[in-house]
BALUM-317466 format. One record per residue (C-alpha): x, y, z. Coordinates in steps of 0.1 Angstrom, whole numbers, padded with zeros to 4 digits, always signed. Example, Ala and Ser with C-alpha at 12.3 -4.5 7.8 and 13.67 -1.06 7.14 Angstrom:
2
+0123-0045+0078
+0137-0011+0071
# end
This chain:
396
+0000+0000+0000
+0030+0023+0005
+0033+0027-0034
+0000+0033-0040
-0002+0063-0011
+0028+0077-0024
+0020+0081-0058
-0013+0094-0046
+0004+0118-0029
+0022+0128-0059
-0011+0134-0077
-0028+0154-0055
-0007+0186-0071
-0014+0183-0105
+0006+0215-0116
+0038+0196-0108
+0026+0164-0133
+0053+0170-0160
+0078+0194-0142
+0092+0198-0104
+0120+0191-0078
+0115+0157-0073
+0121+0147-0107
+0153+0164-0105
+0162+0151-0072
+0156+0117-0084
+0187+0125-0116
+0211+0135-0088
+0207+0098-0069
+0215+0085-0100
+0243+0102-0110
+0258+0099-0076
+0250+0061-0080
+0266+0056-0113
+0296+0088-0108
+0283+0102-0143
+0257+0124-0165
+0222+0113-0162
+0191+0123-0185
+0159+0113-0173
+0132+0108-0202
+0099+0090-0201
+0109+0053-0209
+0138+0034-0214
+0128+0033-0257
+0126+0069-0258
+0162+0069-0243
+0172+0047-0271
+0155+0070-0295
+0173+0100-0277
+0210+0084-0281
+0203+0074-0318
+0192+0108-0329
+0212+0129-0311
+0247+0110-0328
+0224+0109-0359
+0223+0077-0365
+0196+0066-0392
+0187+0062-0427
+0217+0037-0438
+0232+0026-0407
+0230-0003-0389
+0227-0013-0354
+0234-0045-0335
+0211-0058-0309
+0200-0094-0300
+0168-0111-0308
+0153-0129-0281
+0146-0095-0266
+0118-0069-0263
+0103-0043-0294
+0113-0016-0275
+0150-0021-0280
+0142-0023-0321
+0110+0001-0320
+0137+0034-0313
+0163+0017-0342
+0130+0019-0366
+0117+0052-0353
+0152+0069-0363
+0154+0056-0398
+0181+0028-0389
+0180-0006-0397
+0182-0036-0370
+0204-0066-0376
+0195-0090-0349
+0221-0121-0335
+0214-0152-0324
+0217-0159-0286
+0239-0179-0264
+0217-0202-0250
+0231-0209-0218
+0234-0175-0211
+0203-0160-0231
+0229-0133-0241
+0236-0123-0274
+0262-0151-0289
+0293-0131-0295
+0306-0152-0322
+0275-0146-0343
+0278-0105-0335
+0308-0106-0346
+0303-0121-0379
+0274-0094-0390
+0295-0060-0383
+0294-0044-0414
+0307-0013-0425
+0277-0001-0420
+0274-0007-0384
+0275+0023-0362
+0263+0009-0324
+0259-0021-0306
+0230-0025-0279
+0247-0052-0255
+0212-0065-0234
+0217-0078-0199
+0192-0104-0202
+0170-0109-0169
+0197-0095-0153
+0226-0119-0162
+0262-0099-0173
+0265-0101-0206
+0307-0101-0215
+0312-0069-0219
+0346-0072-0221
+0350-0094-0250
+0318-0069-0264
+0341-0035-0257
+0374-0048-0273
+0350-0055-0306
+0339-0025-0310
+0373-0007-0306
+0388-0029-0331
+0355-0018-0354
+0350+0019-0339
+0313+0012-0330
+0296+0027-0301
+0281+0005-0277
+0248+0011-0259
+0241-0009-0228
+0204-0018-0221
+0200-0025-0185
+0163-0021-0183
+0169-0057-0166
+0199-0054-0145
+0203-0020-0122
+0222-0030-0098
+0242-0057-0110
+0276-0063-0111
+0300-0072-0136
+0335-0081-0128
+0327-0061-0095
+0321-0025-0120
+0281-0016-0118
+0263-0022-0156
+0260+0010-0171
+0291+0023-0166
+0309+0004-0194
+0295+0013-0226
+0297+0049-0243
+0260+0050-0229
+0233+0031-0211
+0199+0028-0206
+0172+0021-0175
+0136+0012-0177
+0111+0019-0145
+0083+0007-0164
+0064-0023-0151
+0078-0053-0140
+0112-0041-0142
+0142-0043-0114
+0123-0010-0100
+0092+0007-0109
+0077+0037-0111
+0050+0035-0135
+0064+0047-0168
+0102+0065-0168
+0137+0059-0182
+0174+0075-0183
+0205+0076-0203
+0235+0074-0187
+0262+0089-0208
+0301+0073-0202
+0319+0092-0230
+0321+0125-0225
+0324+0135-0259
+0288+0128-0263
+0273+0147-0236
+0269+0177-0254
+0248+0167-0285
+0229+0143-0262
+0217+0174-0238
+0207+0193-0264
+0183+0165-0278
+0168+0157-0249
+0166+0192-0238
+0143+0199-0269
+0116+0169-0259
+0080+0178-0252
+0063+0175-0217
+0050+0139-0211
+0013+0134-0221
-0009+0140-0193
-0029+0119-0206
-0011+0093-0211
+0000+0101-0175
-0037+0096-0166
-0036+0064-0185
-0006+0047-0167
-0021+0057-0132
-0056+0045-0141
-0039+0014-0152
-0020+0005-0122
-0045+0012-0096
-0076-0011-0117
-0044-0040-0115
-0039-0031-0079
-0076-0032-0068
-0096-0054-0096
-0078-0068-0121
-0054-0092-0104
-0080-0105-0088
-0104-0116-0118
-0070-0126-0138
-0075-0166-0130
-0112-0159-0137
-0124-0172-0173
-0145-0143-0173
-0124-0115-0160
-0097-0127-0180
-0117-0121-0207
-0127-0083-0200
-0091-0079-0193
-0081-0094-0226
-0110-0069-0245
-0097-0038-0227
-0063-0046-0233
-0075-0052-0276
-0083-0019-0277
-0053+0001-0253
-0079+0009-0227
-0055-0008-0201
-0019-0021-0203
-0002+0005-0224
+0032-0013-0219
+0030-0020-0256
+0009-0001-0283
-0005-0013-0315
+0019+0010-0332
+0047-0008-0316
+0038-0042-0329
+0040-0032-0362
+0079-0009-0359
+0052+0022-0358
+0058+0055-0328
+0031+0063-0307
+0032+0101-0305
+0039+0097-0264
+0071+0088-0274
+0100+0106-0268
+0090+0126-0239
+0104+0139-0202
+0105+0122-0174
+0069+0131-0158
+0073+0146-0122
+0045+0131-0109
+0058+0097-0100
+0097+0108-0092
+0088+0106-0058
+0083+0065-0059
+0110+0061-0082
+0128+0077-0049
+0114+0052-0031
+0121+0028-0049
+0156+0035-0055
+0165+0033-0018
+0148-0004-0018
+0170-0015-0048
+0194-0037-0028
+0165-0052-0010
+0146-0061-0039
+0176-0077-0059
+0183-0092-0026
+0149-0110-0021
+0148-0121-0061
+0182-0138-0058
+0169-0160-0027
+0141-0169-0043
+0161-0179-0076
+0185-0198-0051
+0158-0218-0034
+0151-0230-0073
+0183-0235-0081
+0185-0257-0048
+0153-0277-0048
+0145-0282-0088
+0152-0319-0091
+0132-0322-0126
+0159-0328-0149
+0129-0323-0181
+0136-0285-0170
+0169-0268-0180
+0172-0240-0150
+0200-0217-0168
+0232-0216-0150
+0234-0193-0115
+0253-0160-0128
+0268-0129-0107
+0244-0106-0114
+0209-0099-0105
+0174-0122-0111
+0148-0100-0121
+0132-0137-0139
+0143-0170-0134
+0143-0192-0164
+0138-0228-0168
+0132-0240-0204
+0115-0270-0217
+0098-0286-0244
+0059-0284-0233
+0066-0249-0221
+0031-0239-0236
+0010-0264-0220
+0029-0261-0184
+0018-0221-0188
-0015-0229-0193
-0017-0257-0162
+0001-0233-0145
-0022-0201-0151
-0050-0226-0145
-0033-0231-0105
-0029-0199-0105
+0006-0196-0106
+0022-0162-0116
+0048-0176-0135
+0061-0154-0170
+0065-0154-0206
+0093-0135-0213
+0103-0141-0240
+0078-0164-0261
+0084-0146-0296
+0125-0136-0307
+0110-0105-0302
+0084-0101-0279
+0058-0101-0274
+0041-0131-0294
+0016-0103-0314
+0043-0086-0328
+0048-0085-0363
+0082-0100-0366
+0094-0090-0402
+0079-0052-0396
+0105-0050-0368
+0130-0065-0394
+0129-0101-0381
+0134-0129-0403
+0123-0161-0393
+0152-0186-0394
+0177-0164-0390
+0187-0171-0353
+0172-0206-0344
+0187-0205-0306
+0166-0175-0300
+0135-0192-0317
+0141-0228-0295
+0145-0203-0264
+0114-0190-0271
+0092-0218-0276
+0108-0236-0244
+0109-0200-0222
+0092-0203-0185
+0095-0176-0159
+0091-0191-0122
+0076-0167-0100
+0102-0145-0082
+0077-0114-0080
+0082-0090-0051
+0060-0106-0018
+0064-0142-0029
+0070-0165+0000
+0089-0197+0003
+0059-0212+0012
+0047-0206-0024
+0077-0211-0041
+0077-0244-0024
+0043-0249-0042
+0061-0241-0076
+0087-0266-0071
+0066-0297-0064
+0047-0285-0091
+0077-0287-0111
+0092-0315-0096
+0061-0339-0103
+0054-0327-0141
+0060-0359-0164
+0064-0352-0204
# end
């Protein structure tokens, strides 16, 4: 209830929705947390967008990212004229296969976007000395992994920028929001201008997000496991009336005119809050994943390796991964889909976002075979225990 009363709070002054000292109070944590320049925007696409246009990169160029990852890392590549070339994933790591990146830099490549999957490191050491060789920037996307750690340096701070999502579901949240951590300094300047130059964020679009998390909070997640209420859900969600995470427009490479935008004021104060809770959280998702780790005996499921960084999902593949969601959803089980489609979600239109099928078959089997055990914030061992005899006893 503490989030909800805070961004409450928050709303009560709406003259200080898109624009007041919270907001800016929030940058300064950050860039005392990560010891550089920090822009606040209003999601962590529209700081992709920002980076891309501000070193003009577009019509002709090409950038690097993996598949077996979200549209809003290639939505912003799109949106800026660019074209996407997507690599085929380690799939013991769910990280971009490095061998496979480095066999499609062209001369024509111009930035790399290195994802953290789920929180796991990806090598960015390896990633870093490939782009010197080629002179490509490298963007980090760490919309899954603030906090983490790689080689005991924070993610973030080794590309020539980085970006952070606090929309849903990620490591913290705050609604809608994102940032761009800048590293080299001789971008700093045309970034700032850019971003300086972005519109106020929708109010209501701002209305839209708030409405949104409140109906969850109060109604929705308690009809979900309802036939009937799932279905109202699934209607309202048809038409954009709740769940604005993704758009129509975004399923098919198109930009939704919300985006780019500021960072709205109005929920800077939980992203405060947040922020001070982000060991805690990380902390509490990594026990979880370690009672898993511990207590999965079901050798059908491959649990991916333990890794140094952070657990915002915990991912066990297998071969009936479709029919254990369903029988899962039917227990009412919050477990998770990310990622059932090489790019997700499963609605989006796949060669629009400049996916061809075929192209990287690990990312494809990980998709089919993706599971996400529950590891939510306020799950219990009690219930996790219930997810691991229900593991445990599933026979093929």
């Amino acid at each position: 209830m503490a989030k909800s009363r805070v961004l409450f709070n928050s709303l009560l002054n709406i003259n200080n929705w898109q624009e007041g000292e919270d907001s800016e109070k929030f940058r300064f944590i950050l860039e005392d947390y990560f010891k550089t320049k920090v822009h606040l925007v209003n999601s962590g696409r529209s700081a992709i967008y920002c980076f891309l246009k501000a070193l003009e990169i577009g019509e002709g160029d090409e950038v690097i990212l993996q598949s077996y990852t979200c549209n809003a890392v290639p939505n912003p590549i799109l949106w800026a004229g660019a074209k996407p070339v997507y690599v085929d994933i380690n799939p013991e790591t769910l990280n971009a296969d490095l061998d496979d990146l480095a066999a499609k830099i062209t001369s024509k490549t111009k930035l790399i976007i290195v994802q953290h999957t789920f929180g796991r490191p990806a090598e960015m050491d390896k990633i870093l000395e490939l782009a010197k060789k080629w002179g490509i920037y490298v963007l980090e996307d760490c919309a899954h992994s603030l906090g983490a750690k790689y080689q005991n340096r924070l993610l973030g701070t080794f590309g020539d920028a980085a970006i952070l999502s606090f929309g849903r579901e990620k490591v913290i949240s705050c609604l809608t929001g994102g940032a761009l951590i800048v590293n080299n300094p001789k971008l700093e300047k045309d970034i700032s201008l850019f971003i300086s130059k972005l519109p106020p964020f929708s109010r209501r679009q701002l209305v839209k997000e708030v409405l949104n998390f409140f109906s969850w909070r109060t109604v929705f997640r308690k009809i979900y496991f309802n036939k009937t209420g799932n279905n109202l859900i699934k209607f309202l969600y048809k038409f954009d009336l709740i769940n604005v995470v993704t758009s129509k427009k975004e399923l098919v490479g198109q930009r939704p005119f919300w985006y780019p935008a500021n960072f709205p004021n109005a929920v800077a104060a939980l992203a405060i809050e947040e922020f001070e809770k982000l060991n805690k959280y990380n902390s509490l998702r990594g026990e979880i994943a370690d009672y898993y780790f511990k207590n999965i005996k079901n050798k059908d499921f491959k649990v991916l390796p333990r890794h140094d960084g952070i657990y915002l999902r915990v991912v066990a593949l297998h071969d009936q991964a479709s029919e254990i969601l369903t029988e899962a959803k039917r227990r009412h089980f919050w477990f998770g889909n990310w990622y059932n489609a090489p790019i997700y979600p499963e609605a989006a239109n796949q060669e629009k976002l400049g996916y061809e099928v075929g192209s990287c078959p690990n990312a494809e089997k990980a998709a089919n075979e993706t599971i996400n055990l529950p590891n939510y914030l306020g799950i219990n061992f009690e219930e996790a225990g219930q997810i691991v005899d229900f593991i445990n006893s599933w026979s093929k």
